[in-house]
KELO-709554 format. One line per 3 residues: number of its first residue (from 1); their letters; for each residue x, y negated, z negated of C-alpha. Coordinates in steps of 0.25 Angstrom, whole numbers, plus 2048, in hexadecimal, padded with zeros to 3 digits. Layout:
N
NUM = A = X,Y,Z ~ ...
// end
This chain:
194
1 = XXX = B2F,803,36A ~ B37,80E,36F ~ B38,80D,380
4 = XXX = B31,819,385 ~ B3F,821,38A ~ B43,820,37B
7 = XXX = B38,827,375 ~ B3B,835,36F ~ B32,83B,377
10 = XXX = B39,836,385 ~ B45,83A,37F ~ B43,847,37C
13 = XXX = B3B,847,38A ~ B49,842,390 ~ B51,84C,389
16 = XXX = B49,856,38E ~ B4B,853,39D ~ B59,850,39B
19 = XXX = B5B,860,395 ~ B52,865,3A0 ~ B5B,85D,3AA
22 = XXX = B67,864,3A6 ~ B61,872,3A5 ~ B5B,86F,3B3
25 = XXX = B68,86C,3B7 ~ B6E,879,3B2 ~ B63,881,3BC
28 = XXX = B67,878,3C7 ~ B77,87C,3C7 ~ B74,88A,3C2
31 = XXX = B6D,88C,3D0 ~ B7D,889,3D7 ~ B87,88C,3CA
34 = XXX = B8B,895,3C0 ~ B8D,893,3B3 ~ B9A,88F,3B5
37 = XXX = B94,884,3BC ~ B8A,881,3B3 ~ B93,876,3AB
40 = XXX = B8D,86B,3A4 ~ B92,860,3AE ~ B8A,867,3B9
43 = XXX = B7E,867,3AF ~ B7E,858,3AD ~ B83,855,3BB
46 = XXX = B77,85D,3BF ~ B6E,856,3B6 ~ B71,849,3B7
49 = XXX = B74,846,3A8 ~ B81,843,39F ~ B8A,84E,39B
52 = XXX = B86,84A,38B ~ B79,84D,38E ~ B7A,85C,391
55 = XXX = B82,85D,386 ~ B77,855,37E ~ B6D,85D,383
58 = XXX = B73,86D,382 ~ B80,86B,379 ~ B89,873,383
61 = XXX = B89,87B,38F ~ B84,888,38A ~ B78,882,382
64 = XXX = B74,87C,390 ~ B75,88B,396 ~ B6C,890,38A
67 = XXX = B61,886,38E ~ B64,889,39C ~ B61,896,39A
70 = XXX = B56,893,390 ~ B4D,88A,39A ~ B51,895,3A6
73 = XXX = B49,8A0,39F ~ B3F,896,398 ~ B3A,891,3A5
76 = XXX = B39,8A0,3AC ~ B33,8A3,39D ~ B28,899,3A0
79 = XXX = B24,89C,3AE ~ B22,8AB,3A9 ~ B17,8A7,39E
82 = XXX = B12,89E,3A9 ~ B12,8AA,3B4 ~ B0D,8B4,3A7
85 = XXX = B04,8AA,3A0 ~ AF8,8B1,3A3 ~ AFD,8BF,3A4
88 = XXX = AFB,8C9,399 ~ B06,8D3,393 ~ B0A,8DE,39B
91 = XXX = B11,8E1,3A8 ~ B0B,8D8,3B2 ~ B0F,8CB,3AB
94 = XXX = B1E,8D3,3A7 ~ B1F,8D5,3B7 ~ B1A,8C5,3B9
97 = XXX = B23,8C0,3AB ~ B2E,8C9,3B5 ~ B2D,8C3,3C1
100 = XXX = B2C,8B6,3BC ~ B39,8B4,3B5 ~ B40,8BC,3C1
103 = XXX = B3A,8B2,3CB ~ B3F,8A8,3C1 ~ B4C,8AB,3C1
106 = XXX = B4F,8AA,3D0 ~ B47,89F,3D1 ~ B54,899,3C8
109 = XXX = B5E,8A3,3CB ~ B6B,899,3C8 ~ B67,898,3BA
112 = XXX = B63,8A5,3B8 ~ B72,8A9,3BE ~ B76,89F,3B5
115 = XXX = B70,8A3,3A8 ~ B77,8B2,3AB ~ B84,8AC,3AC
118 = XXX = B83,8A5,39E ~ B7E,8B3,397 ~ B8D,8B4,392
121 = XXX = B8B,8A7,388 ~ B85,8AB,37A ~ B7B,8A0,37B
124 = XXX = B74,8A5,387 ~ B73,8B4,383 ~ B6C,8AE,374
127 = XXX = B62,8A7,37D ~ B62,8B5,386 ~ B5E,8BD,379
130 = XXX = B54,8B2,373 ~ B4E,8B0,382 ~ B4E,8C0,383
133 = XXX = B47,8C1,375 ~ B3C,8BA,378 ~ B38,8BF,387
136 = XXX = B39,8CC,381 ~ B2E,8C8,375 ~ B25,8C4,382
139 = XXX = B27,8CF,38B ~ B25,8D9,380 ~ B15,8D5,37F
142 = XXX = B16,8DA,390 ~ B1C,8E7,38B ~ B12,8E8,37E
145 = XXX = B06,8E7,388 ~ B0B,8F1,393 ~ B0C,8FA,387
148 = XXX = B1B,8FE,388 ~ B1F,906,37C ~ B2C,8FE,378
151 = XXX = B27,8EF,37E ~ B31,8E6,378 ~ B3D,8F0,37D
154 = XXX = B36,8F0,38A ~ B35,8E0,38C ~ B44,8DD,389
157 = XXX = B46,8E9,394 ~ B3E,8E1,39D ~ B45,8D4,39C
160 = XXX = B51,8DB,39D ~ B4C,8DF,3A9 ~ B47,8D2,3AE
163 = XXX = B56,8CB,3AD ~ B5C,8D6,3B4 ~ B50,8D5,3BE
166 = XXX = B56,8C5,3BE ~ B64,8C9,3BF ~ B61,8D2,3CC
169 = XXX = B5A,8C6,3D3 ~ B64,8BC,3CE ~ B6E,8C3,3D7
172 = XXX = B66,8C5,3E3 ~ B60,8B9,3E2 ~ B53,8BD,3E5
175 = XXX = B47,8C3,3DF ~ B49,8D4,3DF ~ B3C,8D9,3E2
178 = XXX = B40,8E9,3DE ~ B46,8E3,3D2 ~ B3C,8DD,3CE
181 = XXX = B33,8E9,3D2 ~ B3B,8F3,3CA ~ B3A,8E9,3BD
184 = XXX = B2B,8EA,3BF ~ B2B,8F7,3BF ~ B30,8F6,3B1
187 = XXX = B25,8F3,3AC ~ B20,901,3AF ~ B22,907,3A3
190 = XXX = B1E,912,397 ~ B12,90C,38C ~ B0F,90F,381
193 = XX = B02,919,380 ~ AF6,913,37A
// end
């Protein structure tokens, strides 16, 4: 009989933690270094784990800054349908889908800085587009229901928006209470006539 830590299943489960140390890691350092300081030995020295294994687990450094990036707007993506879940289309849950990933994003500001200075790789702008694509096909149901006359041009607008909204905070490392405001008001726009 196989010992317990040998089954597939705890393998897998393992594996699992072993990946999530080393992306944890990455938002530990990306709150006090660049991506020049971002280096694999800091990763695994962070994480407590074998240089191997960060090759094992991400191929090479900028695969790692893909799934960085990847589980930085996959957790801000998950407490948005948390904080929207509820909520119908329109421009409340826009304003609340808003303010969520904008708290998000100061809440990890290192990584965010980080994910910014990484733009430049070809890797990271596919998983911009692709991530980019998809929050547009959910924002443009908000558009639809507050009648706007050309929705989906409107929702890639507003996440356009949103980033710079980001970008603004990022540097002053604070929430922006006008800005915010100003993005709002946004929302106030022409609709279609019934």
């Amino acid at each position: 009989m196989t010992p317990p830590s040998q089954t597939p299943g705890a393998r897998a489960a393992a594996k699992e933690r072993t990946r999530d140390a080393l992306l944890s890691a990455g938002f530990v350092l990306a709150e006090t270094t660049g991506l020049d300081g971002l280096s694999v030995n800091a990763v695994v020295a962070t994480a407590g784990v074998a240089k191997g294994t960060f090759f094992h687990h991400f191929g090479d450094r900028t695969s790692y800054l893909v799934a960085l990036h990847r589980r930085f707007h996959d957790d801000i993506f998950d407490e948005v349908q948390r904080a929207t879940a509820s909520m119908r289309p329109g421009r409340d849950r826009l304003t609340a889908m808003s303010v969520t990933y904008l708290d998000g994003c100061l809440r990890r500001r290192g990584v965010r800085a980080l994910i910014l200075e990484a733009r430049g790789q070809l890797p990271i702008q596919d998983e911009i587009i692709r991530r980019n694509s998809t929050t547009v096909d959910l924002l443009t149901d908000d558009f639809v229901a507050m009648r706007r006359p050309r929705p989906r041009a409107a929702a890639r607008l507003w996440l356009a928006a949103n980033a710079e909204c980001a970008l603004l905070e990022l540097d002053a490392g604070r929430a922006d209470p006008e800005t915010r405001a100003a993005l709002a008001d946004l929302l106030d726009g022409p609709r279609v006539e019934a």
